[in-house]
C-alpha positions as CSV (number, residue, x, y, z in Angstrom):
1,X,-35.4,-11.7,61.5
2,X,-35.7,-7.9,61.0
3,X,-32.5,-7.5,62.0
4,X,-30.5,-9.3,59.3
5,X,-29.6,-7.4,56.6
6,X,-30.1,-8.8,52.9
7,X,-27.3,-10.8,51.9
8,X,-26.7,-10.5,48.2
9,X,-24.5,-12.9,46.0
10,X,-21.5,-11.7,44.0
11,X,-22.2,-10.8,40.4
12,X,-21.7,-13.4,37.7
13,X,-22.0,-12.0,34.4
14,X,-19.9,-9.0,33.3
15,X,-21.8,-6.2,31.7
16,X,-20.0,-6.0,28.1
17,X,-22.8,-3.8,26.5
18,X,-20.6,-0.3,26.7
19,X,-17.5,-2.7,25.6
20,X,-19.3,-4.0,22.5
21,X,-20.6,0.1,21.5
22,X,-17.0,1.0,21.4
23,X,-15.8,-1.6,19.2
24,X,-18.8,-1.3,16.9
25,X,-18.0,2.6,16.7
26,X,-13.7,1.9,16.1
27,X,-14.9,-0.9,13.5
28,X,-17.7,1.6,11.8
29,X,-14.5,4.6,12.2
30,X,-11.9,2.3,10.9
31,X,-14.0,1.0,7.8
32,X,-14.8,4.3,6.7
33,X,-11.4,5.9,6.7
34,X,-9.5,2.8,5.0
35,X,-10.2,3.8,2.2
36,X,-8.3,7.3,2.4
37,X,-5.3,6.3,3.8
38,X,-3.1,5.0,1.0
39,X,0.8,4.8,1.3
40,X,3.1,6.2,-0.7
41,X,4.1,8.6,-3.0
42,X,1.0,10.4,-4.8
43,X,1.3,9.7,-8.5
44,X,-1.4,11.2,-10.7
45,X,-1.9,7.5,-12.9
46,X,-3.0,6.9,-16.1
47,X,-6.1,4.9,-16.6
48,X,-6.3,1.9,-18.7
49,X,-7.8,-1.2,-18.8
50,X,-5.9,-4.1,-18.0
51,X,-6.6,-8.1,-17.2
52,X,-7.5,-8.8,-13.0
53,X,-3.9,-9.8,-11.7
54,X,-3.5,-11.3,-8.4
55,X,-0.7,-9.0,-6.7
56,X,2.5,-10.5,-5.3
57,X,3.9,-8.5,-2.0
58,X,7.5,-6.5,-4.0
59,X,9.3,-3.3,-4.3
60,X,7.2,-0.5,-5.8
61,X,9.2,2.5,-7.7
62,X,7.3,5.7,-8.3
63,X,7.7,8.6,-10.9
64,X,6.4,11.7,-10.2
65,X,5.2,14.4,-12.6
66,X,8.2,16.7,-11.7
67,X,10.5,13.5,-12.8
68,X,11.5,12.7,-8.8
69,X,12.4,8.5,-8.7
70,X,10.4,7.1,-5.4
71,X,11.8,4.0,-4.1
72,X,9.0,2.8,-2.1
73,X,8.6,6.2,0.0
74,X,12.3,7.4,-0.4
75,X,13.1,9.8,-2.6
76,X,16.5,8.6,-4.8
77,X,18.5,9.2,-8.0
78,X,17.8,6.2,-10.7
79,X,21.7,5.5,-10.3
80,X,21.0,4.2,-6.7
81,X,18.3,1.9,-7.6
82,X,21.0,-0.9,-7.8
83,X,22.2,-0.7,-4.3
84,X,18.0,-0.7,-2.8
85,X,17.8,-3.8,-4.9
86,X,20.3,-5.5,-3.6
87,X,18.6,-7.4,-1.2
88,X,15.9,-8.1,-3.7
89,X,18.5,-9.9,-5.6
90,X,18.6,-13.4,-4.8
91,X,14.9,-13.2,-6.2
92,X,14.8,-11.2,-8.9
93,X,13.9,-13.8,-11.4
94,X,10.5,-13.8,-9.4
95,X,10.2,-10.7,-7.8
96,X,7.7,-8.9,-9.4
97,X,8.9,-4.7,-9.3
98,X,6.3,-2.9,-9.7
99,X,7.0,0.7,-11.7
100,X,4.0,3.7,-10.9
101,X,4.3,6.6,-13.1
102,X,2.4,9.6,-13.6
103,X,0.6,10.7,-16.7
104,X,2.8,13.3,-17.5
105,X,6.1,12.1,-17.2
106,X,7.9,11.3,-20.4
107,X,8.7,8.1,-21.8
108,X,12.4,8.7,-22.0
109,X,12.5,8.9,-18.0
110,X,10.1,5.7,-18.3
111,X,12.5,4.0,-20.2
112,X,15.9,5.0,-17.9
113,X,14.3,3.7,-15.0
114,X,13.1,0.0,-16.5
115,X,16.3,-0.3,-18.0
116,X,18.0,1.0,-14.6
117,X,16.3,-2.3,-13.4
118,X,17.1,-4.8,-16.4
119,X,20.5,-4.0,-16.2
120,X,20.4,-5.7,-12.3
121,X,18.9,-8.4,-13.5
122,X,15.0,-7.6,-12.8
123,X,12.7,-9.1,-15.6
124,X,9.5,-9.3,-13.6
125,X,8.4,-5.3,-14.2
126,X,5.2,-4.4,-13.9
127,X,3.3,-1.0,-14.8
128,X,0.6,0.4,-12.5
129,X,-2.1,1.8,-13.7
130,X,-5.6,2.9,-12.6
131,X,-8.7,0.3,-13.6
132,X,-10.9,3.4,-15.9
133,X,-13.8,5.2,-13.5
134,X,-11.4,5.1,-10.5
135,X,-11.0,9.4,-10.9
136,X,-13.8,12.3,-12.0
């Protein structure tokens, strides 16, 4: 019987332990960057403290500093807000439209833009705002 060489079964368990290191690292990399990745146009916002909302998916406008109308990330003129909320429309009763302005920019260009959206039709407006503590 020294002749016969050792016959060896197949392998029945798969070795996952270099699979489970690189999701644990992605997951670890993933949680830690989250954070810093925000969409959308940067807006310097004013705190203030307001009541715990729960959010409702919608169209976000933004108001830079330097007075440039954001809707969602595309840069417009207030007169063309109409024809992005056109489709917007059948649900505007509900639809909350939610308005981010900077600290600096002036109330007058606040107030063009809100009425720009109650003249569609748009009642549901809400005004973003940072929870105070959120900046240094």
């Amino acid at each position: 019987m020294a002749g016969r060489r050792k016959h060896f079964g197949s392998l029945t368990e798969i070795n996952i332990t270099s699979l489970v290191d690189v999701t644990l690292t992605l997951l670890i990399i993933f949680m830690l960057t989250a954070p810093y990745i925000q969409g959308g146009v940067e807006v310097n916002l004013p705190q203030a403290e307001t009541r715990s909302q729960v959010v409702k998916e919608g169209p976000v406008i933004s108001v830079t500093d330097n007075r440039q109308v954001y809707f969602m990330e595309q840069a417009v003129e207030i007169a063309d807000l109409a024809g992005l909320m056109a489709p917007y429309a059948d649900t505007k009763d509900t639809t909350p439209v939610y308005l981010r302005c900077g600290e600096e920019v002036p109330y007058g260009m606040v107030v063009k833009v809100m009425a720009a959206l109650e003249r569609e039709g748009f009642v549901n407006l809400s005004l973003v705002a940072d929870p105070p503590g959120t900046r240094e």
